[in-house]
C-alpha positions as CSV (number, residue, x, y, z in Angstrom):
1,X,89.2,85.8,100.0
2,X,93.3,86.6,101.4
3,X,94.8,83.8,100.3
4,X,97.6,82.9,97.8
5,X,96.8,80.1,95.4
6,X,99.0,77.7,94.0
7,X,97.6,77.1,89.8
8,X,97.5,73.5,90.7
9,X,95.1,74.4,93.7
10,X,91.3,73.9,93.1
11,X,89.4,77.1,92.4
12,X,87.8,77.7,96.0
13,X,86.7,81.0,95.5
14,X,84.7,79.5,91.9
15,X,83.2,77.0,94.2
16,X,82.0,79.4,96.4
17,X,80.4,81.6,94.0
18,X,78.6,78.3,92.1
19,X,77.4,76.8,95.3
20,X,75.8,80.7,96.4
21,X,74.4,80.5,92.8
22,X,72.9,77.0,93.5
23,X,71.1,78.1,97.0
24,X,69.5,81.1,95.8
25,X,67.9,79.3,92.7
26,X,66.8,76.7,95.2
27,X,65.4,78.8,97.6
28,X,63.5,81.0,94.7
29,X,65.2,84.2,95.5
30,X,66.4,86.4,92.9
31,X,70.0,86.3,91.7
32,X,71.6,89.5,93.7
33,X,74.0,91.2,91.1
34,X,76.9,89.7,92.3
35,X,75.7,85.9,91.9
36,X,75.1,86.6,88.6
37,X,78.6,87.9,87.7
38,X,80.4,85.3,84.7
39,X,83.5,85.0,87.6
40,X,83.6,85.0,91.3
41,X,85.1,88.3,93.2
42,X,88.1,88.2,95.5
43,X,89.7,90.3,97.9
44,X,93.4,90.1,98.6
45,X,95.5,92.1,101.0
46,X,98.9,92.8,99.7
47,X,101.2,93.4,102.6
48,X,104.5,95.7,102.2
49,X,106.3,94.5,99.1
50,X,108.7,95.4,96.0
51,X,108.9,95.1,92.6
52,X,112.5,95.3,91.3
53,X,114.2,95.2,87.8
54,X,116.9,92.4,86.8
55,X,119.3,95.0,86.8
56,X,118.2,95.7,90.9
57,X,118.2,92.0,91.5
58,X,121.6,91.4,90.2
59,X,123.1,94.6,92.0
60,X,121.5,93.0,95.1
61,X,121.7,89.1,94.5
62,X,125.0,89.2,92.3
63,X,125.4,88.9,88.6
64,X,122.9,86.9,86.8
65,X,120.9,85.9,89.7
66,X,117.3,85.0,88.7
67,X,114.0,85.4,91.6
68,X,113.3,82.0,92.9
69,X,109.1,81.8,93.0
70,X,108.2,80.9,96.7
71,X,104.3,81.0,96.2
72,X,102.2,81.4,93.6
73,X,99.9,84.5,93.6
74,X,96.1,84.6,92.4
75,X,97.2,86.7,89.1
76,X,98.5,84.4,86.3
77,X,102.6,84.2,86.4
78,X,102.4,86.9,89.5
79,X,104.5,85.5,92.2
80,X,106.4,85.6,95.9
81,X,109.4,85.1,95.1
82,X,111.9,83.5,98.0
83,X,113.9,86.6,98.2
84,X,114.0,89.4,101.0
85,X,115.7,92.8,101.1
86,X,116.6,95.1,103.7
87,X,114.5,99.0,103.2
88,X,116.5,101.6,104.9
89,X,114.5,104.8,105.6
90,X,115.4,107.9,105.6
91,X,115.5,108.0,109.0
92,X,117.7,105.7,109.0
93,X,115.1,102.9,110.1
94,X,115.0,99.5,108.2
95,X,112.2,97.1,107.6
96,X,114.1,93.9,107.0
97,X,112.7,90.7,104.9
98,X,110.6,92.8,102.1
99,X,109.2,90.3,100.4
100,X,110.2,90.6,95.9
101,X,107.2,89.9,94.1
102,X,108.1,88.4,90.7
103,X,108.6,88.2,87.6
104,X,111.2,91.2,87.5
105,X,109.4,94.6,86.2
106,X,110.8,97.6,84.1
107,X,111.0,99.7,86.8
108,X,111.6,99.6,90.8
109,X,109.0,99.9,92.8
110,X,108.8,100.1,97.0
111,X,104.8,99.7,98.0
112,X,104.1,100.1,101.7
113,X,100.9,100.4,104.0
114,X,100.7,104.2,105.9
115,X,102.2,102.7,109.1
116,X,105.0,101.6,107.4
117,X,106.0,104.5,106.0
118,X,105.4,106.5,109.2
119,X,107.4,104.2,111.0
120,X,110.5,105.1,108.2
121,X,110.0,108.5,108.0
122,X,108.4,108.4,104.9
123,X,105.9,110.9,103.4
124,X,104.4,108.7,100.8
125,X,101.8,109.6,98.0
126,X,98.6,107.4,97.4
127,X,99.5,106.2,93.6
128,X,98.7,103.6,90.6
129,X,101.5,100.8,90.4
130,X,104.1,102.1,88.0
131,X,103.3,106.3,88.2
132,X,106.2,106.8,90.5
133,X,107.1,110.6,88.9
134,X,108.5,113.1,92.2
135,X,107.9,109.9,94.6
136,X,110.5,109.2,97.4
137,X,113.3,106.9,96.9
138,X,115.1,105.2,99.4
139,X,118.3,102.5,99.6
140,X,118.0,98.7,99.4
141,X,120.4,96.1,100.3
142,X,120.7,92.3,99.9
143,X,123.2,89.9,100.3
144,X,125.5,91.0,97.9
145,X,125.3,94.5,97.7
146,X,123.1,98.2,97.7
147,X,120.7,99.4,95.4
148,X,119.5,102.8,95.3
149,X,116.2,104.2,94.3
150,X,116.0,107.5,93.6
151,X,112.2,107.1,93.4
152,X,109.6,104.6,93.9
153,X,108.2,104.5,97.1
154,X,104.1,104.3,97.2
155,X,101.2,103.3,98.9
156,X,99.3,101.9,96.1
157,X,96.3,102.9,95.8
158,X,93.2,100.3,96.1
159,X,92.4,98.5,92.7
160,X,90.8,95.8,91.0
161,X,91.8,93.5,88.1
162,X,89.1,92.0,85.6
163,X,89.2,91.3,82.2
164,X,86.9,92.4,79.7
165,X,84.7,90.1,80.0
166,X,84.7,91.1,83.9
167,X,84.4,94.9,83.1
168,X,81.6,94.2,80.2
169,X,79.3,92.6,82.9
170,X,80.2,96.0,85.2
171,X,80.0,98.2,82.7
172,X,83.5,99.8,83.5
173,X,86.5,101.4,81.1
174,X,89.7,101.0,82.1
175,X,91.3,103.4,84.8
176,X,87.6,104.1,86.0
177,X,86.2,104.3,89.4
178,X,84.3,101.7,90.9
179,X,83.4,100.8,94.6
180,X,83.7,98.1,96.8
181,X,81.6,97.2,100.2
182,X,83.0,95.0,102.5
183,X,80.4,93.2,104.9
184,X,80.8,92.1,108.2
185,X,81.0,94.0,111.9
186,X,83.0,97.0,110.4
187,X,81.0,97.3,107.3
188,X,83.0,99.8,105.0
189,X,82.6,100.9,101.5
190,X,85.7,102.1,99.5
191,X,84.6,105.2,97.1
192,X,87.7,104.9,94.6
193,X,88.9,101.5,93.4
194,X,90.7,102.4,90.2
195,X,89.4,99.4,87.4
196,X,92.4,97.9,85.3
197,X,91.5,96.0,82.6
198,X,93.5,93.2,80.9
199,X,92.8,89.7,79.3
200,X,95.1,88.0,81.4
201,X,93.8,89.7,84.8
202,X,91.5,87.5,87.1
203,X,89.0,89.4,88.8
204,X,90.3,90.7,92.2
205,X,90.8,93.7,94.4
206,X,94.1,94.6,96.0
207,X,94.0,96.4,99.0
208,X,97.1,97.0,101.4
209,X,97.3,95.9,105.1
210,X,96.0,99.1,107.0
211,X,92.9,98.9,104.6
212,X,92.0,95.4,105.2
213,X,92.6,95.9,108.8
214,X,90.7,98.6,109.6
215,X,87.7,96.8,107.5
216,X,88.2,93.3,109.1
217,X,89.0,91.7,105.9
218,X,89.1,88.2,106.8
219,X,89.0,85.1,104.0
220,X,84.9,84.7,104.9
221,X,83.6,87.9,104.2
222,X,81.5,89.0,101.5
223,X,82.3,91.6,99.1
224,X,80.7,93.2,96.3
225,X,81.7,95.7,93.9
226,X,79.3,98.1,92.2
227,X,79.2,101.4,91.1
């Protein structure tokens, strides 16, 4: 349930979920909610990233560079793209290597994990991808230059995709509230995962690397989402 997927990659986690289907019809059990689901869930942790406009990507990359995909992600056309770029903090700290996810957006954005930030010198607000209003900013720089942000920086706050066919079978609107329990020796249930709803979006739940470390997120465990 962490893993990136390549589109030409068979559909593990759909395997999973029709073979669970298969076993509890066999064994005459009833269907647990999330058996009967139309898609399977998963679980991804998202480890310190950014987002960066063309215009960012040239100012860093030089003019009319285009993101190279490295690695396809699990959401359609979402990818790791082969370029890095330095983070200086205001502390004058750097985290070196952060990872651009592509395709370029409209707007910059700098999404780290708590200990990140603390490491910086960051005081960072939990927020939704893209609501970046009175949110720090900090410097960027690349191989062929600096880029500053004047805002931008977040800890995302923990989400979930699904379509509407996804959110029909939940019975959720878009920017609700559902919740998420994740099995296994440190059983935990998250009380707010924000539901955003799109036709293109697979179902899956981003959560960032202190989360799935302090739940012991690992690609075997079960997780369910409910309200």
């Amino acid at each position: 349930m962490a893993t990136l997927n390549s589109p030409e990659a068979p559909n593990r986690h759909q395997i999973e979920h029709i073979v669970r289907r298969a076993v509890y019809e066999r064994m005459g059990l009833p269907l647990p909610k999330s058996v009967e689901a139309p898609n399977p869930l998963v679980v991804n942790s998202s480890a310190r990233h950014c987002h960066l406009t063309q215009e960012a990507v040239e100012a860093l990359f030089g003019p009319g560079h285009q993101l190279t995909p490295m690695k396809w992600l699990y959401q359609e056309g979402q990818y790791a793209a082969k370029e890095t770029v330095t983070l200086i903090g205001p502390r004058s700290k750097v985290i070196s290597n952060l990872r651009i996810l592509g395709p370029c957006r409209t707007l910059n954005q700098v999404e780290l994990a708590f200990t990140d930030a603390r490491a910086l010198g960051f005081d960072i607000p939990v927020r939704l991808s893209g609501k970046i209003e009175g949110t720090p900013g900090c410097m960027l720089m690349g191989p062929k230059g600096f880029f500053e942000m004047p805002q931008g920086v977040i800890r995302a706050g923990i989400h979930v995709h699904m379509s509407p066919t996804d959110a029909k079978f939940y019975g959720v609107k878009h920017e609700e509230m559902m919740k998420l329990r994740v099995h296994g020796p440190c059983q935990t249930v998250f009380e707010k995962v924000l539901v955003r709803i799109d036709p293109s979006f697979k179902l899956e739940v981003h959560m960032d690397t202190d989360e799935s470390n302090g739940c012991g997120l690992n690609p075997s465990t079960y997780c369910e989402l409910f309200q």
